[in-house]
N, C-alpha and C positions, 0 to 999 in steps of 0.2 A: 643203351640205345633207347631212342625215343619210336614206338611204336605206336601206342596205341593214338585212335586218329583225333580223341578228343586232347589228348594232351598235345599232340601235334600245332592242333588248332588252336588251343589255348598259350604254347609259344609264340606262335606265327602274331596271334591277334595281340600280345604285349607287345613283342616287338612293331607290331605295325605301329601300336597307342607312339610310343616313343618316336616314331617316323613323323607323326603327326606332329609332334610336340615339335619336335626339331622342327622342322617345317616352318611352325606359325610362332612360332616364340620370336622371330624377328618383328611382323607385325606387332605385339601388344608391347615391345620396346622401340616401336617407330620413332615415337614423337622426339621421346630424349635424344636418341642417337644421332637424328637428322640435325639437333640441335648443337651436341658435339662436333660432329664432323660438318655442320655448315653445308646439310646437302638440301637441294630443291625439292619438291614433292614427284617432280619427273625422275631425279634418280634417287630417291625412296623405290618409286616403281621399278626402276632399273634391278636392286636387289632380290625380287621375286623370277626379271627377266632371268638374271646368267643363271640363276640358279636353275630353270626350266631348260634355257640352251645346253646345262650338263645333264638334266635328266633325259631330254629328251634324242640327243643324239647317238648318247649311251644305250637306251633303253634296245633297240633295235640289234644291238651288236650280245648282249644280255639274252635277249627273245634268241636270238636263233642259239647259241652257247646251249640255254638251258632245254632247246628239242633234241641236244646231240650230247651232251653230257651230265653227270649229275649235277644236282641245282643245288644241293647245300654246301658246300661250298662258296658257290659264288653268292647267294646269300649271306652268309656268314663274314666273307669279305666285303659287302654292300654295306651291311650294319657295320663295320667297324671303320669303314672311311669316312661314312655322313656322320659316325657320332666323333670320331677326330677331327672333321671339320668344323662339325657346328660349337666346340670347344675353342678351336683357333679362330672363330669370329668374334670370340670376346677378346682378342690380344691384339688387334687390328691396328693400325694408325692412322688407315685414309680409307678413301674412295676406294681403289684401285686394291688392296690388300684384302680388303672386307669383299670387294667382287667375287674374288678367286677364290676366299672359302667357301662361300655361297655357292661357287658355279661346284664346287670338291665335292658340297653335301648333295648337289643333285645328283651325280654321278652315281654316288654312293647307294641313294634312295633310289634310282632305276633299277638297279639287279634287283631290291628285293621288291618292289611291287611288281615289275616284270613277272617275277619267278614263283614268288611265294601264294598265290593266290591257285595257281599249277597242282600246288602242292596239295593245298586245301581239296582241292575238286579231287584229284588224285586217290585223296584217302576216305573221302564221306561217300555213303549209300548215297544209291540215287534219288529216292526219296526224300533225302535230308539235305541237299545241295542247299539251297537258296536258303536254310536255318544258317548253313555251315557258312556260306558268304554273307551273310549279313551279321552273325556275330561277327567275324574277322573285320567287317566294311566299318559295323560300329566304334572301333576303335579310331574311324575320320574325325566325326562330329567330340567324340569322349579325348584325343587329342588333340584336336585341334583348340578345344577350348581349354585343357591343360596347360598350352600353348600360351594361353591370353592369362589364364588365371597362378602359372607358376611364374611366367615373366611380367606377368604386371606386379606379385608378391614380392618377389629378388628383387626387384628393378625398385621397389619405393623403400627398399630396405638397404640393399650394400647394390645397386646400383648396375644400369643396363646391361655393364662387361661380364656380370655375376649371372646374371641370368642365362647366358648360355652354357658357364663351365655348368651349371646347374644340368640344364638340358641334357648337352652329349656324355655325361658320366654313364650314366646306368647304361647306355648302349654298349660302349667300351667296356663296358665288363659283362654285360651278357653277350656278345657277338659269338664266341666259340660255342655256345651252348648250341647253336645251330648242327654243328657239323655230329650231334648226338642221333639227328633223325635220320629214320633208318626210311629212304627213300620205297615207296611200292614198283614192281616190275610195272614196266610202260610199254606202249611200242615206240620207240625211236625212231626218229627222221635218221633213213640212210643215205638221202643223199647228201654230197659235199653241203658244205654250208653255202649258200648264195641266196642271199637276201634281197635282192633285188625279184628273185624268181619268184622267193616266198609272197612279196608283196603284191607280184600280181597275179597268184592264184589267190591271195586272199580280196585284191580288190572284185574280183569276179564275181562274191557272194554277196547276191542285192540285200539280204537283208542284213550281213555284217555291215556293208557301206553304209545301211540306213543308220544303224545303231552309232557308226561310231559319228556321221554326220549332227546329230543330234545330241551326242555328249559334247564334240569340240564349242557351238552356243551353249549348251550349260556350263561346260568349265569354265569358257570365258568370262560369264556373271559372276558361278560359286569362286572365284580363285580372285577377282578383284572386291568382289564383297568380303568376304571372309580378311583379306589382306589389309582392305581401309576401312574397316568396322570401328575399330577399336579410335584411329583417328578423326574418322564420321564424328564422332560422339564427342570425341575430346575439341574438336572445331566449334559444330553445328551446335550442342545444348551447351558448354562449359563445363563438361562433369569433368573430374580429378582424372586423370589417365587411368589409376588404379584402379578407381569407381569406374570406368568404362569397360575396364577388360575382367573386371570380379563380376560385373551384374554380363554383360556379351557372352563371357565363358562361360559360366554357368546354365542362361540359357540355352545355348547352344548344344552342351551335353546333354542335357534334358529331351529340348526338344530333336534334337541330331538321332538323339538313343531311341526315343519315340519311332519316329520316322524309318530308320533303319531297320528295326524290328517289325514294323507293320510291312514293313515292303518287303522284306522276308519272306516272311507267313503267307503273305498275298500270293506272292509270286508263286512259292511251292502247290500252295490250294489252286491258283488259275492253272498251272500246270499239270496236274495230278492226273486227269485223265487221260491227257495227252501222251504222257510218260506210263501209266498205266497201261494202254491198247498198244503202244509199241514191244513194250518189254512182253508181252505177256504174246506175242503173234512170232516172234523169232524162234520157237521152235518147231514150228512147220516145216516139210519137205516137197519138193518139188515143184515148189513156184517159187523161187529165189526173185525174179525180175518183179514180183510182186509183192512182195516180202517190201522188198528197197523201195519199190516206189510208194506203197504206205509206209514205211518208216519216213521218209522224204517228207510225205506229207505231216504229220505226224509233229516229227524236226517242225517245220515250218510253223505250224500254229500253235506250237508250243513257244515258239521264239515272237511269233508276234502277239501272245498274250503278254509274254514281258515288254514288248515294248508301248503295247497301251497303258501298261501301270506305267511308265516312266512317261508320256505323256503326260498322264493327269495329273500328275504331281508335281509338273510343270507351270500345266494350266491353271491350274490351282496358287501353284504358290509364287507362280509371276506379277499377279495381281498385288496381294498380298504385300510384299516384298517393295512393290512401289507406294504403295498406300505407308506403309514405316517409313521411306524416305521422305514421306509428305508430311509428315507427323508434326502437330508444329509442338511439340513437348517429349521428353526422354522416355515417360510412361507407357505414352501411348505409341512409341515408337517399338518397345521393350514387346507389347502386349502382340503387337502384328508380326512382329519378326519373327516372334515362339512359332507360331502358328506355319508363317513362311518356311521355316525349316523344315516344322514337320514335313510340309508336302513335296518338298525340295530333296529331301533325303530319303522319302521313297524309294528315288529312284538307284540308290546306290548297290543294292543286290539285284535288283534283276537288270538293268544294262552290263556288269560286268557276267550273268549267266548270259547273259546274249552275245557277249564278245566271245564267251566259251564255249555255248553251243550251238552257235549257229557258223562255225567252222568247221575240217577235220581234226582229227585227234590229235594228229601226229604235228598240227601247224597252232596248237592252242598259244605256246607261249610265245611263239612270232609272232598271233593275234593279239597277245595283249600287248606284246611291245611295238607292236604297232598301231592301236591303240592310244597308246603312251605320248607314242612320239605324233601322233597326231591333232589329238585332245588339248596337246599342250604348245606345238605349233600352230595350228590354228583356233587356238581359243586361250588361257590365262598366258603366252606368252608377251602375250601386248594387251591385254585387257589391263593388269596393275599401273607398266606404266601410263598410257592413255588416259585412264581415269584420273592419274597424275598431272599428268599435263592441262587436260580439261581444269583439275581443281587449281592448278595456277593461274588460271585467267578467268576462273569463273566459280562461284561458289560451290562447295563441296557437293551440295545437296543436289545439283544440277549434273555435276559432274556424275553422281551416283545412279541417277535418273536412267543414265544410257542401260543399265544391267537388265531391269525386267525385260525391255525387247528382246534382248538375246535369251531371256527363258523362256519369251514366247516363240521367238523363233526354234528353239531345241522343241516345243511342244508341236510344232507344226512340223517337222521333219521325223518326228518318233511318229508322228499318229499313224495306225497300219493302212494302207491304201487297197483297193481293192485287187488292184495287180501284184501283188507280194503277198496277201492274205491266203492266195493259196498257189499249190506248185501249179 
């Protein structure tokens, strides 16, 4: 059995890198594929769409599963349908065939980002949380650009369809190793499962609503950037598609892994005191009602110091971010983007500690799947294609234009306001 909580984390975060790669590995074989199959850039977009309409309808039914049963399992089953499906997308024939493995690997990808993240919090100190999600988070940027730089490798060598058996193998064979970890005792949601109920005691908490309002504009930019990067470049300069997703991915790991880790670090150190003066006052007697209401407090400006880091990092890298799409050359495109990431990916440990604790215990993993199911209905499930559509009737670069405002808008919806800054 898998106990200890570093090796825990250390499964969790391979298997997430894999998650990643599945994911984006259809982006850095766009161009060819759209070219085979004769598909428009609207449904190019399309294939990032049903994939999100499987993760995101799933993820909800996943989120409550894992507050009333154990989660490795359904983990374990997660990993081994996205990596069978992302395998059957290289055997495809059309439109319609290649949909439905797409929409299988979303499916698949819900349980475990649902559930596994649960898991991580589950087993790390309290003081080590936000090291603990942000390694696990870094495996987004370090996959996702695996994504671009293993399928643009296959793809110029034995060709787009190779590029995914590539991808979903290693899942398909580590999927079981899941069901090795030995879950930590929890408290459990006793009541029946109803997910309707769940959602609206979670929408009740103003500052969960703020958080996930302010991730669904950033997914919408990160999920349609990330998606048409690799195209951007192979359009907008002429580079080789290979040459687009070798120098993209690379950057991207780089600067993704930069990012990830500094917003870690940050977030733990803004937190620390906050986390400190709570833990350290629960074992007084006789004032309970005040006990809770400083914890409360406590909770609360611990959760809106993470959401000022996810601001800045916004505000910062929204700018940025459009300054690359203005670029009139691939260098100085290369050079701004490094930089945009970094500040973009800040934000990836402390809004998911904010989905975790600024909820109850017992509702953490219906928070992220609803989260899930939100982030990605209103934000990257129509941002791909959209930017799609726009690039058919108007040039890529314009098309791309539309993304910084939705960073700037994710930064204007995170910034903490004075009515939420304290109970």
């Amino acid at each position: 059995m898998i106990r200890r909580p570093g090796a825990v984390l250390a499964l969790l975060t391979g298997l997430n890198l894999l998650n990643y790669l599945d994911r984006l590995v259809v982006s850095a074989v766009l161009p060819k594929l759209q070219e085979e199959l004769s598909l428009s850039n609207f449904q190019g977009g399309l294939l990032a769409t049903v994939f999100l309409v499987g993760y995101f309808l799933t993820s909800p039914i996943f989120g409550s599963l894992g507050d009333r049963l154990p989660r490795k399992g359904l983990i374990a089953a997660g990993v081994l349908v996205w990596s069978l499906a992302t395998m059957g997308s290289g055997i495809v024939a059309g439109i319609w065939s290649l949909l439905l493995a797409r929409a299988l690997v979303g499916i698949g990808e819900a349980s475990y980002a649902t559930l596994a993240p649960t898991v991580i919090d589950d087993v790390t100190p309290a003081d080590r949380k936000g090291r603990a999600l942000a390694v696990f988070f870094i495996a987004t940027p370090v996959g996702a650009a695996l994504g671009y730089l293993v399928g643009g490798f296959v793809e110029a060598r034995w060709g787009w369809r190779s590029a995914f058996f590539v991808a979903g193998g290693p899942g398909v064979a580590l999927a079981a190793t899941c069901l090795l970890i030995a879950e930590p005792k929890r408290k459990l949601a006793t009541e029946k499962a109803d997910i309707i109920r769940d959602v609206k005691k979670l929408a009740q908490v103003d500052l969960y609503r703020k958080g996930v309002l302010g991730y669904c504009a950033y997914t919408a930019a990160i999920g349609a950037f990330s998606y048409w990067a690799p195209k951007f470049l192979y359009e907008r300069y002429g580079l080789a598609l290979a040459t687009a997703n070798f120098r993209f991915g690379l950057i991207t790991v780089v600067a993704g892994a930069v990012g990830t880790i500094i917003g870690g670090r940050w977030a733990d150190r803004a937190t620390m005191p906050a986390a400190s003066t709570s833990e350290g006052e629960t074992g007084r007697e006789g004032e309970p009602e005040a006990l809770r209401a400083r914890q409360a407090d406590a909770d609360r400006l611990r959760v809106n110091k993470l959401l000022r880091i996810c601001a800045i990092g916004s505000l910062v890298g929204g700018p940025l971010a459009a300054g690359a799409f203005l670029s009139p050359g691939p260098n100085a495109f290369f050079v701004l983007v490094f930089f945009a990431i970094v500040f973009l990916f800040l934000t990836t440990s402390p809004i998911n500690a904010v989905v975790l604790q600024a909820v109850p215990t017992e509702l953490r993993a219906s928070a992220m799947a609803l989260t899930i199911f939100s982030i990605h209905i209103f934000g990257d499930l129509w941002s791909p294609p959209l930017v799609g559509l726009l690039a058919d009737h108007l040039p890529i670069q314009v098309a791309m234009m539309t993304l910084p405002l939705a960073i700037g808008l994710s930064a204007w919806l995170w910034w903490p306001r004075t009515a939420t800054a304290t109970a």
